[in-house]
matplotlib code that plots the C-alpha trace (Angstrom):
import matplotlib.pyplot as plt

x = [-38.6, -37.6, -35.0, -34.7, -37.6, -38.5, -40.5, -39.9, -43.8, -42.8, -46.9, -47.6, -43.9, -44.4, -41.3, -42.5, -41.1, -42.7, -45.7, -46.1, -45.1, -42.4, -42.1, -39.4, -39.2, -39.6, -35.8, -34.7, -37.2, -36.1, -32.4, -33.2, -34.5, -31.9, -29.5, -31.6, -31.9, -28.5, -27.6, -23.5, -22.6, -20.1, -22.5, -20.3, -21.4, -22.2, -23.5, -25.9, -26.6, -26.9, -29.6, -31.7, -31.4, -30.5, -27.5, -29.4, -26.5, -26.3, -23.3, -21.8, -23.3, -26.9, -25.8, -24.8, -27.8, -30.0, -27.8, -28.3, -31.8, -32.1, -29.9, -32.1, -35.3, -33.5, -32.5, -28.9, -26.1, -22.6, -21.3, -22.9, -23.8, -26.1, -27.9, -25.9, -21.9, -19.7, -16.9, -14.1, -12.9, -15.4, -19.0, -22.2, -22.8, -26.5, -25.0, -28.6, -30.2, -33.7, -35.4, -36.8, -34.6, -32.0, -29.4, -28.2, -25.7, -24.5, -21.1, -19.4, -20.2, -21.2, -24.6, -27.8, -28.4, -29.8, -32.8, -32.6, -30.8, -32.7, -29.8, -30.7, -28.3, -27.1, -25.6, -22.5, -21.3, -19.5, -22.7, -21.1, -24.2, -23.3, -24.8, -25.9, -28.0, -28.6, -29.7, -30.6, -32.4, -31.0, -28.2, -26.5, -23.1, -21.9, -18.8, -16.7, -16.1, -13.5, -11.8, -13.4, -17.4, -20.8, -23.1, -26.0, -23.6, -21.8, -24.3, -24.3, -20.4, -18.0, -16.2, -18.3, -21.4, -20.4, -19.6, -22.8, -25.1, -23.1, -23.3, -27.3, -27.7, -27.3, -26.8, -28.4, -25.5, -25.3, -22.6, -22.1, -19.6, -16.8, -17.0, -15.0, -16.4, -18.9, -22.4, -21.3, -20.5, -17.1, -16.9, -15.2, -12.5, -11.9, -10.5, -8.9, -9.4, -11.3, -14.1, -14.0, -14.5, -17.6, -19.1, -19.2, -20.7, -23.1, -24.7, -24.8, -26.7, -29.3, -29.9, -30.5, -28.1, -26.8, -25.2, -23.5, -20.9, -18.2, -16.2, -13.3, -11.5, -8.2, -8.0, -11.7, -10.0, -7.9, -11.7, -13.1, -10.3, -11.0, -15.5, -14.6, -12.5, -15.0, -18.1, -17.1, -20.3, -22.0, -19.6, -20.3, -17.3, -15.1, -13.8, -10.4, -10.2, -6.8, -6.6, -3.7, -3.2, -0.4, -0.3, 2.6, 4.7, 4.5, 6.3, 9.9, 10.4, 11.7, 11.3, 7.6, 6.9, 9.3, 6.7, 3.7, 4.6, 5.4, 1.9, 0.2, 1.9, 0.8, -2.7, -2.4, -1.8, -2.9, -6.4, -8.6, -6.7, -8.2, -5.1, -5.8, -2.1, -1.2, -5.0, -4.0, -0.9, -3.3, -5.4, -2.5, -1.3, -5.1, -5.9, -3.1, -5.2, -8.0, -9.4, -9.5, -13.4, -12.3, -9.3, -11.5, -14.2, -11.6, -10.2, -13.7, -14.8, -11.3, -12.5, -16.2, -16.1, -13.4, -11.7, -8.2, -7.4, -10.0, -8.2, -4.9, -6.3, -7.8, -4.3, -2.7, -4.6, -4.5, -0.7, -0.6, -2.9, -1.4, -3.7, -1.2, -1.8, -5.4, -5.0, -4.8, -8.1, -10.1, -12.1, -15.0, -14.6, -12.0, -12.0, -8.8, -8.1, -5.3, -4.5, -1.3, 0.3, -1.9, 0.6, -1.1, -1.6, 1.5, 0.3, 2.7, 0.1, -2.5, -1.1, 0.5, -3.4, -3.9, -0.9, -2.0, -5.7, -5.9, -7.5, -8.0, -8.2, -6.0, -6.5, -4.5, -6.3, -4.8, -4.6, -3.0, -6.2, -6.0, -10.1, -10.6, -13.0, -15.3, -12.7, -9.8, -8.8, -9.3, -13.2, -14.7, -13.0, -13.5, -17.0, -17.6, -15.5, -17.2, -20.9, -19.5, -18.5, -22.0, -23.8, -21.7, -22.3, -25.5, -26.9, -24.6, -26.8, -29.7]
y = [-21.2, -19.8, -19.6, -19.0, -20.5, -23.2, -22.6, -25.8, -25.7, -27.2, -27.3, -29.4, -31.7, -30.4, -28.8, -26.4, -25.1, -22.0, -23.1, -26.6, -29.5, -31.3, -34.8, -35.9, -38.6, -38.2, -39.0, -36.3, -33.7, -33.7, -34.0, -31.1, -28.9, -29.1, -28.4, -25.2, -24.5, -24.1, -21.9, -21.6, -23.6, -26.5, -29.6, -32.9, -36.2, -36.5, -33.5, -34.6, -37.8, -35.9, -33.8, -35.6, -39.2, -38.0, -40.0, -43.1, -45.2, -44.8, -45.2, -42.6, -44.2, -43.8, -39.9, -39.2, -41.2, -39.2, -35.8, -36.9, -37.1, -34.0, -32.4, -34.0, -31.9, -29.3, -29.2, -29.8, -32.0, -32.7, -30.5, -26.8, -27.8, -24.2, -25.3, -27.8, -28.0, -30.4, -28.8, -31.9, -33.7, -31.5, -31.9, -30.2, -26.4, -25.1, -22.1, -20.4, -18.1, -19.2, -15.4, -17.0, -19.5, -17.3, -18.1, -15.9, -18.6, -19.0, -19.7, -17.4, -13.6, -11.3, -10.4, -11.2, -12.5, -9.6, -9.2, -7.0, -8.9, -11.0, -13.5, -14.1, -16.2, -15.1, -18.0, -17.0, -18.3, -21.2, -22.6, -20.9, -19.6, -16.1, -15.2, -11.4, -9.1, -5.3, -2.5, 0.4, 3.2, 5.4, 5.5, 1.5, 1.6, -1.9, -3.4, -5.9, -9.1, -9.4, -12.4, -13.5, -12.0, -13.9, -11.3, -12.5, -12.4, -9.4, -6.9, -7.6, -8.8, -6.4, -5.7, -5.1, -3.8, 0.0, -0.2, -1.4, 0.8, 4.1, 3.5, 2.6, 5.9, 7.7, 5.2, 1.1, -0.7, -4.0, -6.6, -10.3, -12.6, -14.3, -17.7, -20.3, -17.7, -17.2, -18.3, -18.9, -22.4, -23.2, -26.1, -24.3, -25.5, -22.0, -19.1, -16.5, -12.9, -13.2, -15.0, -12.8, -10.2, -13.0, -13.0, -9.0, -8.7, -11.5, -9.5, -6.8, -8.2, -10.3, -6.6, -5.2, -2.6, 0.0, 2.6, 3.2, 3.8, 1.0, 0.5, -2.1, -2.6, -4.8, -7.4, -6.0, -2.9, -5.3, -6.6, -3.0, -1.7, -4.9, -3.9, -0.4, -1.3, -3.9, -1.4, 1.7, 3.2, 1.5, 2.7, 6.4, 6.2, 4.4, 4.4, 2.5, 1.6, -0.2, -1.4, -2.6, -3.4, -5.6, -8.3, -9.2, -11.2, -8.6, -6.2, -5.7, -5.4, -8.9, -8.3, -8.0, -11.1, -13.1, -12.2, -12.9, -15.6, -17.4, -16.0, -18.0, -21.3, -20.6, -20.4, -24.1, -25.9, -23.4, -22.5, -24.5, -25.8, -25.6, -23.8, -19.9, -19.5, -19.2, -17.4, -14.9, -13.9, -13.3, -11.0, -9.2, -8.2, -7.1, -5.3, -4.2, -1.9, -4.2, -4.8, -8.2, -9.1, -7.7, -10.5, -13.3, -12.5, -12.3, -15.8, -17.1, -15.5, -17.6, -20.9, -20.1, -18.2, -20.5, -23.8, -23.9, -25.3, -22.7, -20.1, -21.1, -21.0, -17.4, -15.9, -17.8, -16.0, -12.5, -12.9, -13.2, -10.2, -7.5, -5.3, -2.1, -1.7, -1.1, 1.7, 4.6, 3.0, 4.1, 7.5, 7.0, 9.3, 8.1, 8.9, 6.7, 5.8, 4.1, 3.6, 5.3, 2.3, -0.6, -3.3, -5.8, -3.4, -1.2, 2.7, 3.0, 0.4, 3.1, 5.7, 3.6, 3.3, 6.9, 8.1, 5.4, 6.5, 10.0, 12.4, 10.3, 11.6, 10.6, 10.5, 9.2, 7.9, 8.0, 4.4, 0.9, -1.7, -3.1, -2.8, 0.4, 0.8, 3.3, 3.2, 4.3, 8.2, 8.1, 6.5, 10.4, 11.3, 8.3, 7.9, 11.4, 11.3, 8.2, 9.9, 12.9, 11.3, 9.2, 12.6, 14.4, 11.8, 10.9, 12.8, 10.6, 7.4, 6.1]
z = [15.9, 12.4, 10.1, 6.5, 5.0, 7.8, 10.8, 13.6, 15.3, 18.6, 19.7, 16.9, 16.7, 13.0, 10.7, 7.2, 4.9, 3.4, 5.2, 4.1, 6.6, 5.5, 6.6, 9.0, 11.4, 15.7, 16.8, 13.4, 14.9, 18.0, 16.9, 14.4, 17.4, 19.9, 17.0, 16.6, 20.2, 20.2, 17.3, 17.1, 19.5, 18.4, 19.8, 20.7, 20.4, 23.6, 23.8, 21.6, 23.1, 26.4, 24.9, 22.4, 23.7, 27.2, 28.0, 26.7, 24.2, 20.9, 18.1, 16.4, 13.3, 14.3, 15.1, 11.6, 9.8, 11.7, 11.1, 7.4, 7.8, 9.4, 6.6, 3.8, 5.5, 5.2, 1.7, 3.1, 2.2, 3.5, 0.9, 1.5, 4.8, 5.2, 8.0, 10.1, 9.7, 10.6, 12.8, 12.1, 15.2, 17.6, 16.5, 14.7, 14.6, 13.8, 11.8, 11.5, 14.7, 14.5, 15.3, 18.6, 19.9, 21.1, 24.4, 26.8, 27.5, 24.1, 23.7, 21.0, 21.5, 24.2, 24.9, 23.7, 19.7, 17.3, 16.2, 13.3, 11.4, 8.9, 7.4, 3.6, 1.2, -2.7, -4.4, -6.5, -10.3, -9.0, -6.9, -2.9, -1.0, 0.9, 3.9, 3.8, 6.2, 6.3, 9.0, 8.3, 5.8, 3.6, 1.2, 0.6, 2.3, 1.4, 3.2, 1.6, 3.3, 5.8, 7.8, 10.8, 10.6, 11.5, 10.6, 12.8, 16.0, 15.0, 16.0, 19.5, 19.7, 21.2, 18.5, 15.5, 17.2, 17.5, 13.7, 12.9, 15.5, 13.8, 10.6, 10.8, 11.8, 8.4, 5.9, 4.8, 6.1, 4.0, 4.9, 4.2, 5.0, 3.0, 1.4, 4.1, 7.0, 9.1, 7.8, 4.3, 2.8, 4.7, 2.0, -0.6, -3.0, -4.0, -2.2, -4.3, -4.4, -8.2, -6.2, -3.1, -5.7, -7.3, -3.7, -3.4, -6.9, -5.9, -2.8, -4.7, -7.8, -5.5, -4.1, -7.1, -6.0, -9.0, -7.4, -3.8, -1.7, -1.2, 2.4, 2.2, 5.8, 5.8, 2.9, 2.0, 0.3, -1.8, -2.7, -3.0, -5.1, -7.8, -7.5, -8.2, -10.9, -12.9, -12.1, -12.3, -13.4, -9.6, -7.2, -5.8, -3.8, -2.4, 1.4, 2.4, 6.1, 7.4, 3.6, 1.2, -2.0, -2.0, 0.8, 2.8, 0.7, -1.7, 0.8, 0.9, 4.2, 5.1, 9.2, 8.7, 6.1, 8.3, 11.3, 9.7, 8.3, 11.2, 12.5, 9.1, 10.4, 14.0, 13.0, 11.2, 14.3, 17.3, 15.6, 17.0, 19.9, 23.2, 24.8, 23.8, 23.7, 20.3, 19.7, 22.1, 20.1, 17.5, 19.6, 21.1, 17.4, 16.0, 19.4, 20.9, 23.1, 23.4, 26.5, 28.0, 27.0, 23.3, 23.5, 24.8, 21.9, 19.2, 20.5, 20.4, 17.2, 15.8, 16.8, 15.6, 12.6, 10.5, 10.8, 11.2, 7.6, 6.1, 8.4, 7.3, 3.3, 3.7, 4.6, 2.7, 0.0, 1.5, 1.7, -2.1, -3.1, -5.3, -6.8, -7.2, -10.9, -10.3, -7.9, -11.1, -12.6, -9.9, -10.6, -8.2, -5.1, -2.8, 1.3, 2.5, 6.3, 8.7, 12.4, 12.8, 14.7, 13.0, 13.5, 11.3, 8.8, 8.4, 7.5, 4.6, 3.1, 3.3, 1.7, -1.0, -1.4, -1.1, -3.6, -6.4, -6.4, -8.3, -5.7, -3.2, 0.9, 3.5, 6.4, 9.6, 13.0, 16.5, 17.6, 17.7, 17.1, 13.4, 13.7, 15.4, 18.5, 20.0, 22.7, 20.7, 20.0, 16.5, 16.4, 16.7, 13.2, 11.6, 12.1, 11.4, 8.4, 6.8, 7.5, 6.3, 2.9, 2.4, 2.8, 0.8, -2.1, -1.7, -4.8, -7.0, -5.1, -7.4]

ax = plt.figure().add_subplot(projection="3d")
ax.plot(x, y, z, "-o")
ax.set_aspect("equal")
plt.show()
């Protein structure tokens, strides 16, 4: 099995990092490999017990010295937890997909785990490791972090997979996924859109990256619309999808902000609940259309992409954003588009984006899904539209 720089040798009961054995003790090996055999599944106690010790008794205490251990081989701790997290009241997660220890079982998405995705980490200013991966040749089309990704499950999942098997076809799609999300550091005592903006910069530094084309999807374009701002001169053009630039409580429309904000309390104390009822109201406003496998993966990808209190903390934030006087700033190219009845996202949003960004395209989509799908009327023009733009600005690409 491997993952980042560690290969687990289960012939030789032998762990290495970058080729070199790296000393760990029997119990911690075999506590380190069911962990891996089981990449993204939350792992109880028992569960644990049931696996490595096979039902034999042992405390919690011994469990978390030898979680510890298993951390410390690693080059883990509590803190950034990159490897093995600690899901609070439910268990351990293995948030890494070793290349060859993949589940058909697995709990989480649909379908089998990617292989084409290589998950590498950037470390941002203020010490938060982000998880980025890339498919793909040609021209960089970077997407800004949105809530709710996992970039090594999202390939396959039902909802992000058509995004990702389109775009690969013309462009190097590069995505990552958001500090408190996903595969980055969910330990994080700072979640504001300055570091979102930090964690984009970051990916796109570690790549080396000095000019291409910029895609910002729901709070992402709030992100985008900061990048393009700060680095003008590396952004050949920008691309707003379901985007604003002011977030909910910065709306005037008190209906709305009364709606979602009782959806932001929901999510504190239905989040990780095993009922799906207050999850499902979630899917029923995001996909509106969806079918129900979409709903059941968006209610999964909930519970295994974020913790509640991180959940409740990232829209918190997005609520808050406002980044309106930035809109005339932007010169870089400008292809702007909305679902017509996004009903998380309302479409005056859009083209309050579209108006406030000089020359800027709008364009409206048939649909209801906040995230549109291959299923919906409007995914023919808005794929075509997005490949359209990349091509058409691929000479400004260095």
């Amino acid at each position: 099995m491997r993952f980042a720089e560690f290969v687990i040798d289960l012939a030789a009961a032998e762990l290495r990092k970058n080729g070199r054995p790296v000393k760990i003790e029997p119990q911690v090996f075999d506590l380190l490999v069911f962990l891996a055999s089981n990449p993204g599944r939350i792992l109880s106690k028992q569960d644990i017990v049931d696996g490595v010790w096979h039902g034999k008794a042992i405390s919690d205490s011994a469990i978390s010295t030898r979680i510890n251990a298993a951390r410390r081989a690693l080059g883990d701790d509590g803190a950034s937890q990159r490897f093995i997290r600690t899901v609070h009241g439910r268990g351990f997660r293995f948030a890494v997909v070793p290349t060859d220890a993949r589940s058909s079982d697995q709990p989480g998405l649909a379908g089998d785990q990617p292989q084409n995705v290589q998950v590498r980490y950037c470390r941002t200013r203020d010490g938060i490791n982000i998880a980025y991966g890339e498919t793909g040749k040609g021209p960089p089309l970077v997407k800004a972090a949105s809530f709710m990704t996992h970039i090594q499950y999202d390939s396959d999942g039902i909802l992000a997979k058509d995004w990702i098997q389109s775009f690969t076809q013309f462009c190097r799609y590069i995505r990552y996924d958001e500090r408190g999300n996903g595969l980055s550091d969910w330990s994080v005592e700072d979640i504001s859109l300055e570091k979102m903006v930090e964690d984009l910069e970051a990916v796109v530094d570690e790549l080396g990256l000095e000019r291409f084309i910029l895609l910002g999807s729901s709070q992402g374009a709030s992100i985008s619309i900061a990048y393009a701002n700060r680095h003008p001169e590396r952004v050949a053009g920008l691309i707003i999808n379901g985007g604003y630039a002011a977030g909910w409580r910065r709306t005037s429309d008190l209906k709305y902000r009364d709606k979602r904000e009782a959806l932001l309390h929901l999510a504190r104390v239905c989040w990780g609940d095993d009922n799906p009822a207050g999850r499902q109201a979630y899917a029923a406003l995001f996909y509106p259309d969806g079918t129900p496998d979409q709903h059941s993966e968006f209610m999964r990808l909930q519970r295994e992409t974020v913790t509640p209190e991180n959940a409740f903390r990232l829209m918190n934030t997005f609520a808050e954003i406002d980044v309106r006087d930035l809109l005339p700033s932007i010169r870089a190219p400008t292809l702007v588009m909305h679902v017509k009845d996004d009903a998380v996202v309302p479409l005056h949003a859009g083209k309050e984006i579209a108006s406030g960004i000089k020359g800027a395209r709008f364009i409206v989509l048939e649909g209801r899904n906040h995230i549109i799908q291959a299923s919906d009327p409007g995914w023919t023009r808005f794929t075509s539209e997005i490949e359209n733009f990349v091509r058409r600005h691929i000479g400004h690409i260095g």
